[in-house]
N, C-alpha and C positions, 0 to 999 in steps of 0.2 A: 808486407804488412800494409803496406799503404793500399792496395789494390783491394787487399780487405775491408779496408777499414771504408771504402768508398761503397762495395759492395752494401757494407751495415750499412751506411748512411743512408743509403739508398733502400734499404730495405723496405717499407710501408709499399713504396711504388712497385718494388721486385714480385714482391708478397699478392701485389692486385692484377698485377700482370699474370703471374702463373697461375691465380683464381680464375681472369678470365679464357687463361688457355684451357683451363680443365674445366669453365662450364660449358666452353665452345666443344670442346670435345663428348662432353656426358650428353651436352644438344644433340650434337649430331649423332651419337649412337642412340639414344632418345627418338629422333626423327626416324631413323633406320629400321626401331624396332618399332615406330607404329605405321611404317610404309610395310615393313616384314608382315605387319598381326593385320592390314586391311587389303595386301597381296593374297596371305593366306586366307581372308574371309570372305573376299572376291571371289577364290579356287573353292569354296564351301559348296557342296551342292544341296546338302542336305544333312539332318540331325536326326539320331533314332536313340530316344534311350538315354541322353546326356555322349552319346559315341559322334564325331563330328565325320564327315566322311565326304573327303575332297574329289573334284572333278577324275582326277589319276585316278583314284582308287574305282568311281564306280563304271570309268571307261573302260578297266582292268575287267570289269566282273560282265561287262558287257562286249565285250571285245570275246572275252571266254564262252560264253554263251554262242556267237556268234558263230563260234569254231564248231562247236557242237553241234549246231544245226547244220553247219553246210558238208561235216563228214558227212552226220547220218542221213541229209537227203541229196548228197553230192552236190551241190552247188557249187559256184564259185564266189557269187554277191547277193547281196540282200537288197531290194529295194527302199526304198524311203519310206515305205509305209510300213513293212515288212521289218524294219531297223529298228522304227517307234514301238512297233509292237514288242522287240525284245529287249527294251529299254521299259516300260511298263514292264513287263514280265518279271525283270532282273530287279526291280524297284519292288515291285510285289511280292515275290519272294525274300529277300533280303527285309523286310519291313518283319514279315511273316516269322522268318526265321529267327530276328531276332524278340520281336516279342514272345515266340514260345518256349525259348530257350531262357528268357529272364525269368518267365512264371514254369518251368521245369526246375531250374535253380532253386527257387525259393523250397516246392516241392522236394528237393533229394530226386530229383531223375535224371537218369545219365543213361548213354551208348557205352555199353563195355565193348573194346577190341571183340573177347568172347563171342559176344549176342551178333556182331558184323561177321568171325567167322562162319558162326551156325547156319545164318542168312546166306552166305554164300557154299556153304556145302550142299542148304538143300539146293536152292539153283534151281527156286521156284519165284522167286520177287519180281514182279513185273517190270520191275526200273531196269535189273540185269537182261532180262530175255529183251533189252534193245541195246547189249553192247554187241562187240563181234565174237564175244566169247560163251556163244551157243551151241552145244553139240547138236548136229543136224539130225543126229538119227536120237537122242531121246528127247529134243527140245528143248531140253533144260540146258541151265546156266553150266558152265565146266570149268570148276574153280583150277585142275589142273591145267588147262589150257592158260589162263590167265596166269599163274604162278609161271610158266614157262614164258611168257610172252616178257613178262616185267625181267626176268631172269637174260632171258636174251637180250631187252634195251639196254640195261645195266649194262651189260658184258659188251653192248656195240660203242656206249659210246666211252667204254676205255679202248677197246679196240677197231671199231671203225664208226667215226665221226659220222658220215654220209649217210651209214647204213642209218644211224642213230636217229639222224634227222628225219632220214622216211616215218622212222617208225612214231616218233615224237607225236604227230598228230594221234595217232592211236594211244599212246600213253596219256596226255592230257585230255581227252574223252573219256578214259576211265578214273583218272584222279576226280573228275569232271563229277562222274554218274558215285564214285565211293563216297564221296561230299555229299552227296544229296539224298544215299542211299542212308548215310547218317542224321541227316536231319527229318528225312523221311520215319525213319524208328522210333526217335525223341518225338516228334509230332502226333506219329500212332498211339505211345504211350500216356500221353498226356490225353488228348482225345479218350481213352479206354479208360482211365482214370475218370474222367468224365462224364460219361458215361454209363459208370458205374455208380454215380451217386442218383440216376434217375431209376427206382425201384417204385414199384406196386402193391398194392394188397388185398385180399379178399375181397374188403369192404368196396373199394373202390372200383373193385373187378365188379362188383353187384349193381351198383349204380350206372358204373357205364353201359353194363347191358341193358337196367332199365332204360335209359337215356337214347339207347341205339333202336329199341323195340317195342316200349309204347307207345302206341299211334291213337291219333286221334282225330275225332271227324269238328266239323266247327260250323256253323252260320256267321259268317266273316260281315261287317257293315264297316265298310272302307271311309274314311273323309281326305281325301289326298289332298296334300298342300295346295298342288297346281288350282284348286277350285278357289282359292283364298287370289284375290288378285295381290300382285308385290306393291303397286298406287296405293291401295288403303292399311300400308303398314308401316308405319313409322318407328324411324329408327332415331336414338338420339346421341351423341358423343358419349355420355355415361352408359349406356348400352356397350357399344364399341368398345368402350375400356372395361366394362367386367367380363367379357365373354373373352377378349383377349388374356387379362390375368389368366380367366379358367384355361382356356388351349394354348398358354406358354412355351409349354415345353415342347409344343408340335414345332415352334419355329426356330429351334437351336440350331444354331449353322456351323458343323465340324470347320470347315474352312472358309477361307477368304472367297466370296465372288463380285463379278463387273456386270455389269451391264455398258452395252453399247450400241449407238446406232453408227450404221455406218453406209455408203456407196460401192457397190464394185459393179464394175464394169468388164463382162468380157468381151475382149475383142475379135470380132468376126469379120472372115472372106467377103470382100466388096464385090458385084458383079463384075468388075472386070475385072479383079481376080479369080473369080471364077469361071469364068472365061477363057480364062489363060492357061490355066489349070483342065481344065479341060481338053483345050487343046492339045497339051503338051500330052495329056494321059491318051487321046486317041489318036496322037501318032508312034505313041509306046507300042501298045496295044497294036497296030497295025503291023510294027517290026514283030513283035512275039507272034502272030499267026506264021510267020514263015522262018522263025529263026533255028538255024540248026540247033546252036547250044541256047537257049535262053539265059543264062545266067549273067552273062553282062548289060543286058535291056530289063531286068526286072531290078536289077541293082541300081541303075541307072533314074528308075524311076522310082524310086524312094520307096519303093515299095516296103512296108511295115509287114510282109510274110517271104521269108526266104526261101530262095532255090537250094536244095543243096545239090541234086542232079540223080536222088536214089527216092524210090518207092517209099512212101510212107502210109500211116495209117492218117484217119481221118481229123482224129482228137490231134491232131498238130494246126489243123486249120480252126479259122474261127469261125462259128456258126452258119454266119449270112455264105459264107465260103462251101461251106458241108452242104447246105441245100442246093446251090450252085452245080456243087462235083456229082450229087446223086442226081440232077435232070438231065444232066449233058451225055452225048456220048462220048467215044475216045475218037481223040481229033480235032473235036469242037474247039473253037476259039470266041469265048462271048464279046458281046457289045458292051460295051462302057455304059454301068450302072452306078448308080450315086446310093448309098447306103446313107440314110439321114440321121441314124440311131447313133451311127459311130464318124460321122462326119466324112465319109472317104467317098472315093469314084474307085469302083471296081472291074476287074475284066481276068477270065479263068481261061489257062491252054489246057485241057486233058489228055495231055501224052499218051499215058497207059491205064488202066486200071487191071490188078492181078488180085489172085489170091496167092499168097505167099508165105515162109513159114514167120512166125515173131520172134522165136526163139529158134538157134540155128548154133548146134555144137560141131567144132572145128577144132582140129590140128595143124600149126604150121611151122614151116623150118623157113628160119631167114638165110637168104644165099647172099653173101656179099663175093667182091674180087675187086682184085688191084683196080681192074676196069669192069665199063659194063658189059662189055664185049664174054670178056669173064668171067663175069657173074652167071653170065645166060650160061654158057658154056657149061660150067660146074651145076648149073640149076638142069639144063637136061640130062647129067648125065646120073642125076639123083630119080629123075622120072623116069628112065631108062631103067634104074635099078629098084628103082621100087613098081615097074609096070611087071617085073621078071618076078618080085618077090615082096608084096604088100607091107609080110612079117618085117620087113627090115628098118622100118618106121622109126623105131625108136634107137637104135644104132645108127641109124644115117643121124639124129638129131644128136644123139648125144657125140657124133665124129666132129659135128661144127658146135661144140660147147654150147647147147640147147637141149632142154625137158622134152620139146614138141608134146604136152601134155595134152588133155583136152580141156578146150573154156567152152563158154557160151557166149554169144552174140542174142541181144534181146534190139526188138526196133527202137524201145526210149533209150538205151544208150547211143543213140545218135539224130533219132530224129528232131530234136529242139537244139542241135549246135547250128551255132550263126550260118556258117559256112563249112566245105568242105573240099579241100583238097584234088586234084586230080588224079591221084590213087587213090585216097579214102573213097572215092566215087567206087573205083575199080573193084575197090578189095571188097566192100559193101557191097555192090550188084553183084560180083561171084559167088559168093556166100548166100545171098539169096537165091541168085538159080541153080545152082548146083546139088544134084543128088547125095541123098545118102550116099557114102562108099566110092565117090569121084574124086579124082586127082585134077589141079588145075595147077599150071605155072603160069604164075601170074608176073610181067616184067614190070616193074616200078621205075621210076627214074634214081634209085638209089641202089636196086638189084633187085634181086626175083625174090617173090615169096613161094614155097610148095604149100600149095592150101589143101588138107584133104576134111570134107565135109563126114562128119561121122552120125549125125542123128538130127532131125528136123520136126519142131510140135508147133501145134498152136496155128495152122493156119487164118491167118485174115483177109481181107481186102483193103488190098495198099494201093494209095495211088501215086502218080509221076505228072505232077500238077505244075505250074507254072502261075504265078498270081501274080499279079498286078493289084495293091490296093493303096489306093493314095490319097494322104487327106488331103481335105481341101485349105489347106493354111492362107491365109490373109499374106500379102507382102509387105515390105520393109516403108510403102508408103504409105497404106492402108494403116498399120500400127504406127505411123508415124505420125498420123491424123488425128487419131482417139488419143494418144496420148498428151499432144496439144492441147485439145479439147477440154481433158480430162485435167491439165494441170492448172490451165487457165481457170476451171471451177475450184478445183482448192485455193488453188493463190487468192481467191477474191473472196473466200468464204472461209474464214479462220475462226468462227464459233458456230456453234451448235445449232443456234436460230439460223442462222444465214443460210447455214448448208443444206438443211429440211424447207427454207423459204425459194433457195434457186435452184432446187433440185430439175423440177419441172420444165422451168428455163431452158436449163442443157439437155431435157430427155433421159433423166434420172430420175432414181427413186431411190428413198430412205428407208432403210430395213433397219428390224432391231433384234438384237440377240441376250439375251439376259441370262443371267446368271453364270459369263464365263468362265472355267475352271481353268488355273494355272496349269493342269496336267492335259489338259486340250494339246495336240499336236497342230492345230490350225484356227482358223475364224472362216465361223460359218461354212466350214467343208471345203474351203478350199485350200489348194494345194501350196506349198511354198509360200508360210504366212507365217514361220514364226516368229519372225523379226518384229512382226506388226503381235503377234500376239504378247512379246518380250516388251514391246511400245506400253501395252494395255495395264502389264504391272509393273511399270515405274511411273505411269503418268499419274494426276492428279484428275480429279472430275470435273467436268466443261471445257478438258483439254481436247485440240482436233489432231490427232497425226498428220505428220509428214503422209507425202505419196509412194505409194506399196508398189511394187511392180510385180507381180508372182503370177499363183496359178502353176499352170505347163506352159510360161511366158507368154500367157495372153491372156491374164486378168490385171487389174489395175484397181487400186483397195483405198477408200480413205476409212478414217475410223475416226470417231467420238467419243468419249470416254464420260457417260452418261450418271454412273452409281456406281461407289463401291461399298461392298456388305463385307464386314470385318465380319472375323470370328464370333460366335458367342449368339444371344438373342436378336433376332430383325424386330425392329420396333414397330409399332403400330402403325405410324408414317410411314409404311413401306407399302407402295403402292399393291403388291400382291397379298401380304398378310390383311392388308386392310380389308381387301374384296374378302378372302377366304373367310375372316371376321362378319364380314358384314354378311356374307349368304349363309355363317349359322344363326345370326341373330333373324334372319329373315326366318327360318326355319323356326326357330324358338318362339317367335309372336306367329305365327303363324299356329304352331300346335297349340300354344295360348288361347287361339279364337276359337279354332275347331274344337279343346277342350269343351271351353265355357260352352260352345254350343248345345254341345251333347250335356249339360249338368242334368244330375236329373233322372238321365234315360234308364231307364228299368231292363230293357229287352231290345230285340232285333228290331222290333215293329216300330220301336219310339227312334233309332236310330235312323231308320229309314226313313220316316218321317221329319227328319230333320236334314234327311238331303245324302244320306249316306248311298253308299251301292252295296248290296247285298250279293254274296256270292255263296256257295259252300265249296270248304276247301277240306279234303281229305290227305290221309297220311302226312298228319304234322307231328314230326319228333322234335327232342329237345335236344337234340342229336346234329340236327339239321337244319339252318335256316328255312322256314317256306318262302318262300315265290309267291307277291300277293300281284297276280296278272290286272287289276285295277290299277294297281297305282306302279307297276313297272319296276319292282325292287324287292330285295330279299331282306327280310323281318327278321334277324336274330332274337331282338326282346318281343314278338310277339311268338315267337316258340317257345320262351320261357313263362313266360306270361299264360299259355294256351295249358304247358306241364304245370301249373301250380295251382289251376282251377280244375274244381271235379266235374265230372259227367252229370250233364243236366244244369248245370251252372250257369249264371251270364257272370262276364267277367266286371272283378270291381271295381274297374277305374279302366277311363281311357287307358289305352298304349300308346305312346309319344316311338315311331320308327321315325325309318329312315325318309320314307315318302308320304308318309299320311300317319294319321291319327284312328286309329281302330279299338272298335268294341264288336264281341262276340260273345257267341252260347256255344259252349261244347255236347257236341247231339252227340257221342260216341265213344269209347275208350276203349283200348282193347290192346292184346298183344300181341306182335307177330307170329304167326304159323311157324311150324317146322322148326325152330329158332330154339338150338338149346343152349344153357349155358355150361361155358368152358372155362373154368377161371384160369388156367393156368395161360393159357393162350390169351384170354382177355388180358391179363395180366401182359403179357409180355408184348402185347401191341399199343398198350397203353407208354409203356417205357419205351418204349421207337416213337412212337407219337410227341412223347417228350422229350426224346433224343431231337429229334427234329426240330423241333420248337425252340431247341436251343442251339440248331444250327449253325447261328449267325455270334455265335461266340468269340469267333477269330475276330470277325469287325468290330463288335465291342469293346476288345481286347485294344486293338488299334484305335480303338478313338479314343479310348483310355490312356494311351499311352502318349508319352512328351514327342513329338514327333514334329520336323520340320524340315519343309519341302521347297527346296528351291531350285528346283530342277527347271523351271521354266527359263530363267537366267541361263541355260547352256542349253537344250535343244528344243 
């Protein structure tokens, strides 16, 4: 009781203690979950639709992509440029997909299973005739092929794992293409729905023919701007601001852009690096005129074209190389030449030059043995039994647990691998020289292959080339120069005037690039710049980056961060809307004077007199902008203007175009010859006409829609 009674006593103090253990606690879960929700908005790449969609997710969809390009054109890796591209792609389509799948929704349109099997029975759908499930001899898609293929992965990988995994990249290339084969159908439907609501009608079928076939002839009295000097026309800020109201809506900016000026600097081969460089390439070059094997002296010298030690075609070399290998003969060893296009020092051995087959189908049985001793052994005594009895081909292969079916061998299944083996050498040149119908025992250092060549097409001319091309790179003190140079000009120049005023100084110059877009993979084209580009949209305006080190490690980048344009309308203050403003208002008092000039004028005669150029112009439809070769530009309102005056008329009023100020007499009207009408056909080219017209509906659709992109924040 007593221990109670201390506890109550105590209690006000107890009571504020466990308040502030449970606000310390609600704090720090509190902290947790707003480090949790600014972790999670950090991983945000991007927003489509109110749907949030984190880095994982669209590495997943780009990762899947990836796969799919490198089955279906064998690959192993994608380049950096190559990567960007399918990052764009995967962004594009995903944007795509889902805006048309929100406005399907709304419609009632869906992909039934049904309408996917139909598609795939006829096994005519372009997306399918690029899986592996094509029958060769009718072309088409073979839905039973694919039923059995899915039926076997299932079945391997309850019962063999390994197999399973082979087969794995094949099953997600078609999960891959049934995905898209699906969004593909939904997109056609909506499209054709679309479509459908562009219709025609007599009336309009009659118009447009007149429109396409009555011509007319004209006495044209041109007044073109250019004659009006730009000194005597005065422009005044209330000008400026009404002609900007009227063309508002030309300057809506769907996204965010920058402007920037910036430095780079590439760095380049000193003379005595090049020098050196030199040297070293012609005493390469001197080893390759007499080397048995070349391949350790071309590898040696950095060379950017590889040996592999077999016949190739010529599309493997690089241009400046191909004209090289067609002047030389076989034998030649050239002199050490500098290619300045692609920056290298060059030098060609022409081993061989043949013609040989591209494609080359072969059988072979692989011979192993405890040793190689006995391998050979068991391998002659297979070519001893098949020299007695060819038939026995397929029984000898199936005695050592092998099909020995026939494949084909083509020359781009080998000729762009880095390097090759000293069998893959072997096995390669036998198959090339060997005849139809020849048996070869070929010894490897693992055992004997029996190679028998069964049929040869396609001959070409392959060469056994040896290259030497080497660029001329700058060394480690050469770039160790220009970057001094280069960082000493940032470090002293940390605003925008400074770094345009000591440009000069150092032997630089200030470029500028406007209107960068977040979804740029680079600045100003060069390589290995997103970091700097990732600088551009976190920084503030009048801010100078840090120093960039990129390129293909030999550019050097500062950057300035000049102007940013938010979303929405660009104001009049913008340096470009302003010009664009300012040369219609130039254009507008300018047709103002040339108007007033002409008041008055009755005919040709009084126009010409007032300083016009007279020309006549035939076949003008309303169909057709003309071509007025006076003033260098196509008159849409004076085609309409020429259709709405009669034959023998002059026209009522100036025409205000594109380049000048014109008045005319129409001397002629008439209809085209031969020219009948078709309405049903008018008709239906008119609805394609406005099929197209409304082409650009998907982007509409996207700029309509809530959409945010933050992709520049991760690549």
């Amino acid at each position: 009781m007593a221990v109670l009674g201390k506890i109550r006593s105590r209690g006000a103090l107890l009571v504020g203690i466990i308040g502030l253990g449970l606000f310390a606690f609600i704090a720090e879960e509190a902290v947790r979950s707003c480090e949790s929700t600014k972790n999670n908005e950090r991983q945000q790449i991007a927003e489509v639709l109110g749907e949030k969609i984190s880095y994982q997710e669209f590495q997943e969809m780009v990762d899947e992509y990836q796969d799919v390009i490198k089955m279906s054109q064998g690959r192993d890796n994608l380049s950096e440029d190559e990567l960007n591209q399918v990052r764009d792609m995967v962004w594009q389509q995903y944007v795509q997909n889902a805006v048309i799948s929100r406005e399907a929704e709304k419609l009632g349109l869906k992909v039934t299973d049904d309408e996917i099997r139909d598609i795939l029975n006829q096994g005519t759908n372009q997306m399918l005739l690029q899986t592996p499930f094509v029958n060769q001899q009718t072309g088409r898609f073979d839905a039973n092929s694919l039923k059995q293929f899915i039926a076997e992965y299932k079945k391997a990988q309850q019962t063999n794992p390994q197999q399973a995994e082979q087969m794995r990249a094949v099953y997600n290339y078609w999960k891959f293409m049934e995905k898209n084969l699906r969004q593909q159908l939904l997109s056609q439907k909506y499209q054709s729905l679309l479509a459908a609501t562009f219709i025609s009608n007599n009336v309009e079928a009659k118009q447009s023919f007149a429109e396409e076939n009555e011509e007319a002839a004209i006495q044209l009295a041109a007044l073109p701007y250019s004659s009006v000097a730009d000194k005597d026309i005065q422009i005044s800020d209330d000008d400026l601001k009404a002609k900007y109201k009227e063309m508002k809506a030309a300057f809506k900016q769907y996204d965010e852009t920058r402007d920037i000026k910036y430095v780079s600097v590439k760095v380049q081969a000193s003379n005595a690096d090049r020098a050196a460089i030199s040297k070293q390439t012609n005493d390469f070059v001197a080893q390759l005129a007499t080397a048995e094997d070349p391949s350790e002296i071309v590898r040696k010298s950095g060379s950017s074209v590889a040996y592999l030690g077999v016949p190739v075609m010529n599309t493997v070399f690089p241009n400046d190389i191909v004209e090289i290998l067609d002047s030389i003969s076989v034998g030649t060893t050239t002199q050490v030449k500098e290619n300045k296009q692609d920056n290298t020092l060059n030098a060609v051995r022409l081993i061989s030059k043949q013609e040989l087959p591209d494609s080359v189908e072969f059988q072979v049985i692989q011979v192993g043995g405890e040793t190689l001793d006995a391998a050979h052994t068991r391998a002659d005594s297979i070519m001893t039994a098949l020299a007695a009895d060819a038939a026995q081909w397929d029984a000898l292969a199936k005695k050592y647990g092998q099909t020995g079916a026939k494949q084909w061998l083509t020359t781009k299944d080998y000729q762009y691998a880095p390097s090759l083996d000293v069998d893959t050498k072997a096995y390669i040149n036998a198959l090339n020289t060997m005849q139809a119908g020849e048996l070869k025992n070929l010894a490897t250092n693992s055992g004997n292959i029996i190679i028998k060549v069964t049929d040869r097409k396609s001959f070409q001319t392959k060469y056994l080339a040896a290259v030497i091309k080497t660029p001329i790179n700058f060394s480690k003190d050469t770039y160790s120069q220009a970057y001094n140079k280069f960082s000493q000009y940032v470090s002293e120049n940390q605003t925008i005037e400074s770094l345009e005023k000591n440009a000069k100084k150092y032997g630089y110059q200030v470029l500028e690039n406007q209107d960068v877009r977040s979804y740029q993979h680079n600045i100003a084209g060069i390589h290995g710049t997103h970091e700097a580009l990732k600088w551009v949209y976190e920084s503030e305006e009048d801010m100078v980056s840090p120093l960039y080190e990129c390129g293909d490690n030999d550019n050097l980048l500062v950057i300035a961060l000049t102007k940013i344009h938010k979303k929405g309308y660009r104001d009049l203050d913008d340096e470009q809307v302003k010009e664009m403003v300012k040369a219609e208002v130039l254009v507008d008092k300018k047709a103002e004077k040339l108007i007033a000039k002409v008041a008055g004028v009755k005919n040709v005669a009084g126009a010409k007199a007032k300083g016009a150029q007279v020309v006549d112009v035939n076949q003008i439809t309303f169909a057709s902008p003309v071509f007025v070769v006076a003033t260098g530009a196509s008159e849409p309102a004076l085609s309409g203007a020429v259709a709405a005056t009669k034959q023998g008329q002059f026209s009522k009023a100036p025409v205000k175009g594109n380049a000048g100020v014109y008045l005319f007499q129409v001397t002629k009207k008439q209809q085209r010859q031969g020219q009948k009408f078709d309405a049903k056909a008018i008709m239906q080219r008119i609805a394609q006409r406005n099929m197209q017209a409304a082409g650009n509906f998907m982007q509409e659709l996207i700029l309509n829609s809530d959409i945010k992109d933050n992709r520049v924040m991760f690549f």
